[in-house]
N, C-alpha and C positions, 0 to 999 in steps of 0.2 A: 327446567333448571339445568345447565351446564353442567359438567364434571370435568376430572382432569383425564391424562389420558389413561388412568391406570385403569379404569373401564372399560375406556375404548378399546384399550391393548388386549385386554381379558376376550371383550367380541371380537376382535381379529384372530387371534388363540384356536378360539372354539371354530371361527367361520374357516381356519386354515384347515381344522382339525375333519371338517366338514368335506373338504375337497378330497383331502388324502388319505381320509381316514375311512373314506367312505360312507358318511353321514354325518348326520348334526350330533348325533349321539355316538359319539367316536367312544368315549367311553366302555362301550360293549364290544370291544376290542381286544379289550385287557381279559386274561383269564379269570375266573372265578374259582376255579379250582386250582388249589397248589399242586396237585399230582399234574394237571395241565400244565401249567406255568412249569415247572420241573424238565417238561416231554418238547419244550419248544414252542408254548403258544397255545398248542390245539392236537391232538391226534385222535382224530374221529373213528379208530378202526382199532388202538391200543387202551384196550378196559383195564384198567388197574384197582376196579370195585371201591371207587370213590362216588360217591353221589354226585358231587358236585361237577361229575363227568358229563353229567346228564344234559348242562348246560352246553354243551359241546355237541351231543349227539344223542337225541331223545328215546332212541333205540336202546341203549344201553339197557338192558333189564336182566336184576340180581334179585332172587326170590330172599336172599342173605340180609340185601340189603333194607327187608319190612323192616320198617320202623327205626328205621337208622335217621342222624338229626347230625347234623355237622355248622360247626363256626369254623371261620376264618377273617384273616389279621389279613391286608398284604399295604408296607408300606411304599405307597408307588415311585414318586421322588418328589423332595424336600418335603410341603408339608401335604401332600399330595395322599390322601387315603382311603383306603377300600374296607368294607369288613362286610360280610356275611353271612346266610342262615339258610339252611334247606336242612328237607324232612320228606321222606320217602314212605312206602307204604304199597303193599298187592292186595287189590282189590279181586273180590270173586270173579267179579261182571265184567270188570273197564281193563285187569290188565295190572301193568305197573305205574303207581305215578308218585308224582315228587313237584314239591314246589323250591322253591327258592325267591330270595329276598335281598336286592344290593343295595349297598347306600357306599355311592361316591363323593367324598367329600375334599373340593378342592382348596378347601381355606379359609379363613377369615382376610378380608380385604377394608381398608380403610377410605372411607368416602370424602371428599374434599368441594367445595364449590369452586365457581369459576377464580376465585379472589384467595384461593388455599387454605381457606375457613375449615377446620374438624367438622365434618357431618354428625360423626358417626360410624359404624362399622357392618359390613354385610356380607354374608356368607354364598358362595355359588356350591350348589351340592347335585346332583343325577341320583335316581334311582330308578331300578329293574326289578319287576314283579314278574315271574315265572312261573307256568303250569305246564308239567307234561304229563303224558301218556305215553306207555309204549305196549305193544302187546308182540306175541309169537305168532308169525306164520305158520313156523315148520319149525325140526328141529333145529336147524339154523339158521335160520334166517326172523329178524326180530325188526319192527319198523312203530315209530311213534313218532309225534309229534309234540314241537311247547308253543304254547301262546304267551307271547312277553308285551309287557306294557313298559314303557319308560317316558320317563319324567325328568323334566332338567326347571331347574330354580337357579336366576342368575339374577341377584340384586332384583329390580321390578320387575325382570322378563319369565316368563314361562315356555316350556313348550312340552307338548305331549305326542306319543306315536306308539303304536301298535304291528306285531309282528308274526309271523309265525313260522318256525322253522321246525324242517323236514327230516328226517332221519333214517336211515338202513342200516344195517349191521348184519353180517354175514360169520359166522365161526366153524369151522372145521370139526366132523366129528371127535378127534382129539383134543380140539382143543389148539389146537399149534399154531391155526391159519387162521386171520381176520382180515376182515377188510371192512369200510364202511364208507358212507357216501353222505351227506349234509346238504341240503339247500334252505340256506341262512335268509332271514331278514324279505319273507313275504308279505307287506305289510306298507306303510305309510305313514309321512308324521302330519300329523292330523294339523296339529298348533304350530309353529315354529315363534319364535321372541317375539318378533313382530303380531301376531295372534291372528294373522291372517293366510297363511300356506297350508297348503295339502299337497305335499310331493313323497313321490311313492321311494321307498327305500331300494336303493343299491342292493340288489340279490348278491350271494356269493354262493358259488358252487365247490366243495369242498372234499375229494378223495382221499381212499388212506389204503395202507394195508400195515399188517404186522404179524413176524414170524418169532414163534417162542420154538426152541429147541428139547429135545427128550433128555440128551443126554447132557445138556447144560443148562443153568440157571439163568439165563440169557435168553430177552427179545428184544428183536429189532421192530423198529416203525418207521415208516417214510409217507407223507401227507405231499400230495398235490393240492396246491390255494389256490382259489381262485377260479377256475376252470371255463368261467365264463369272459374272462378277460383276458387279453395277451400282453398287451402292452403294459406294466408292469411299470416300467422303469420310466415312462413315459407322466408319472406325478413328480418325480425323482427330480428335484431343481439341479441337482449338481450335474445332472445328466443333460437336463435342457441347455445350462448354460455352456455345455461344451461338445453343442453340434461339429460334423463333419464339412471340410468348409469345399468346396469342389474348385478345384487350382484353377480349372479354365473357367469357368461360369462364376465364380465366387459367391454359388449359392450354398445356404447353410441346408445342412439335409441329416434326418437320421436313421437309419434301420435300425428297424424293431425285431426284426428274425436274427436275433442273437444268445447268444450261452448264457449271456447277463439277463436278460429276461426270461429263459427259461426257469433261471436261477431261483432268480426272485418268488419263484412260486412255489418251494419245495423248504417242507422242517422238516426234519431228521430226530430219531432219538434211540437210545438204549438204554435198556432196563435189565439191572443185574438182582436176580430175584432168590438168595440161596434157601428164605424159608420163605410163607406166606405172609408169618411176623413181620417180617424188614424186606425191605425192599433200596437201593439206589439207582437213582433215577440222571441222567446224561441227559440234553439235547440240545439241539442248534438251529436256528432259525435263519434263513440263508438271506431273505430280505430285510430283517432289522439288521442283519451284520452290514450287509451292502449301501443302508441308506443313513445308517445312522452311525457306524465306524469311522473316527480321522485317522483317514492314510496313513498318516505319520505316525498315529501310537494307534494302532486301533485295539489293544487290548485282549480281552476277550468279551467283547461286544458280540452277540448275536450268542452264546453258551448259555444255560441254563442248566443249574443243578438241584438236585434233591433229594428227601429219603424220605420214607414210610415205617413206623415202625408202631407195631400195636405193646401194649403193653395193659397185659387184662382186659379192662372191657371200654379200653380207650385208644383209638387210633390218633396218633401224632403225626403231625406232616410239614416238612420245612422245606420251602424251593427260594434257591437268590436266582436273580436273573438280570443279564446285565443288557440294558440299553443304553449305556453312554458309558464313557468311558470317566466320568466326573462323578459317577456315583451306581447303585446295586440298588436292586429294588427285591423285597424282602417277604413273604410269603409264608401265614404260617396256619396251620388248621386245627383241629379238633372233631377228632367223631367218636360216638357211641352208639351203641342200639339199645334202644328202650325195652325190647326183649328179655335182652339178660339182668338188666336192674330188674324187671317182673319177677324172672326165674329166681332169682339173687334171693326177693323178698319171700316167694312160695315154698321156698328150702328151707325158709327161717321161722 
């Protein structure tokens, strides 16, 4: 049976999303943690003791963080939404580990036949199932791994893939110097809509560092994306569409060894930290400002903001973060430790 094009348009969506997004599950794109989303996207080398960091960098290990359990809201644009669940824990034997649980949910969509007859109505929704490990090398030096499954349900389509990514974390006996390294997305989609694909996933290699200061409430973070690609700008339609045109030869040509591609692979952040309670969170994303900013107004496209702030034995966390300039996408969390409700009740 036919359909109208609002189907069709939905699989062009997803198949663009595929190209530039760097998978069919583009999805796993978007941060999962608001203290992420807050920092710019990702900062694999800047721990700010969120769990849901973990999804970023499997290394991250916080003996604090046994038994910590965290939700989050984030609304992505229009009806576009995210919510989540992870839950941590130190094992004797294995180390630290944490799972987490995404459900992306893009909408309810209305079905039509070829003749504009009511079908009926069907939902397109992705989800991300996550396990990690981390353990200690040394005093500083920490390395884990997650195994992630994801899932995508589109009207009759399915597709399923499997992943695993890699994790280091480096910290300074004081405390002051981090750094950390990521290699994303080892893995393959098994299923693709059609029920007949196996193509291996798009690796990304992912650097970082971050400097906290003694005598100030202040760190900086700066993340290298991508490490394994250069070209950059080279998915970038507006970039395609306005090659260099050679006056005598009148061929179209473009170089890729430029400032604009370097660009493209670098988010930045800072975090003003005056107690442990609260925290504000800055950062900026140099390749969503460059591909998704209009020249003419571009806003503050590519900025991300947040804060942190505990209150009793509840962690609160708010990040907006702007990819277009027609609207903000909205990020919100909740954490506790299951610890202190135990202690809470043993007192009583």
């Amino acid at each position: 049976m036919k359909h109208l094009l609002l189907i069709f348009s939905l699989l062009a969506v997803l198949h663009s999303a595929a190209q530039n997004g760097n998978s069919a599950f583009a999805f796993t794109q978007v941060p999962i943690s608001v203290v992420s989303a807050a920092l710019g996207g990702s900062q694999v080398a800047t721990w700010r003791g969120d769990i849901n960091q973990v999804s970023d960098n499997p290394a991250f290990i916080d003996s604090a963080m046994h038994q910590a359990v965290s939700l989050n809201y984030l609304n992505y644009l229009t009806t576009i939404n995210q919510a989540s669940l992870a839950y941590s824990r130190m094992f004797d034997s294995l180390g630290f580990g944490s799972a987490y649980l995404r459900y992306f949910d893009y909408g309810t969509f209305q079905e039509y036949d070829e003749l504009g007859n009511e079908l009926g109505e069907f939902k397109a929704v992705d989800y991300e199932v996550g396990i990690s490990f981390g353990r200690r090398l040394n005093d500083h030096i920490t390395y884990g791994a997650t195994l992630k499954n994801v899932f995508s349900s589109m009207y009759q389509n399915f597709a399923y893939g499997a992943a695993i990514d890699l994790g280091a974390f480096y910290q300074s006996a004081d405390g002051n110097f981090s750094s950390g390294l990521t290699i994303d997305n080892i893995g393959m989609e098994f299923i693709d809509y059609t029920g007949r694909s196996n193509e291996f996933f798009p690796i990304r290699v992912n650097a970082a560092i971050s400097k906290k200061f003694d005598k100030a409430p202040i760190m900086f973070g700066l993340q290298y994306n991508d490490l394994q690609k250069w070209d950059l700008a080279g998915s970038d339609g507006d970039v395609l569409a306005n090659p260099t045109i050679d006056p005598v030869k009148g061929e179209a040509s473009r170089s890729t060894l430029t400032l604009d591609n370097f660009a493209r692979h670098l988010s930045a952040s800072v975090a003003l930290i005056p107690s442990e309670n609260f925290n504000l969170m800055l950062g900026y994303n140099f390749r969503r400002r460059l591909e998704l900013a209009i020249s003419e107004r571009p806003g503050l496209v590519g900025f991300s903001f947040g804060a942190n702030i505990k209150v009793k034995r509840f962690g609160i966390q708010y990040a907006i973060t702007n990819y277009h300039l027609s609207g903000t996408s909205n990020h919100f969390g909740i954490t506790t430790n299951l610890n202190e409700w135990y202690s809470k009740k043993s007192l009583n």
